[in-house]
N, C-alpha and C positions, 0 to 999 in steps of 0.2 A: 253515830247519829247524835244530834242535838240535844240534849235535854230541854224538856217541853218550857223548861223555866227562862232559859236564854233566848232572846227576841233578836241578839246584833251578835253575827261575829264581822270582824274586819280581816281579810286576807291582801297580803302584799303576794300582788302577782308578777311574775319577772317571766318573760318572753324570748328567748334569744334563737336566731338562726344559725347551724350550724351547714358544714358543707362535707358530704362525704362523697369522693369519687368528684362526680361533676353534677350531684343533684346536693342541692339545698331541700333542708327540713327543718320548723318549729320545734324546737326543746321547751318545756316550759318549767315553772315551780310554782307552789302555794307556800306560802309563811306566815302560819297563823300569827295577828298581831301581839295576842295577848299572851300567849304561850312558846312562842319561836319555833313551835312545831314547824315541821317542811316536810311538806312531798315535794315530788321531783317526776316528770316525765315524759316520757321519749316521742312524745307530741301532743298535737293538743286534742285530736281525739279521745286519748285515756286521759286529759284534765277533764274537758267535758264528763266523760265516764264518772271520773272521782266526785265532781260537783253533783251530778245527779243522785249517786249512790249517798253524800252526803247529807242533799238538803232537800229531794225530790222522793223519798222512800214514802209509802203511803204507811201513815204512821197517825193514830188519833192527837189530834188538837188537844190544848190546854181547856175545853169548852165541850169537849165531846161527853158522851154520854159510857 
């Protein structure tokens, strides 16, 4: 999760279709800009998953009580 201090992060997203058999599917990565961190995953259902879990978690605000 974020620390409540950081307001930006920048992620380099890379998309690529791969083909296995005779069906095509979305591969995806994240590369945090500022640290080279990388996920990686095996479509873009589990990137959405990752992004929620990363920036969507019900979590108090800088402002909360």
């Amino acid at each position: 999760m974020l620390n409540p201090k950081e307001h930006y992060v920048s992620y380099l997203l890379r998309l690529r279709q791969i083909q296995t058999d005779s069906r095509f599917t979305w591969v995806a990565s994240v590369q945090n800009t500022a640290t080279g961190e990388q996920h990686c995953f095996a479509g873009v259902d589990a990137l959405v998953e990752f992004l929620l879990a990363k920036f969507f978690t019900e979590q108090p605000g800088p402002n909360s009580d």
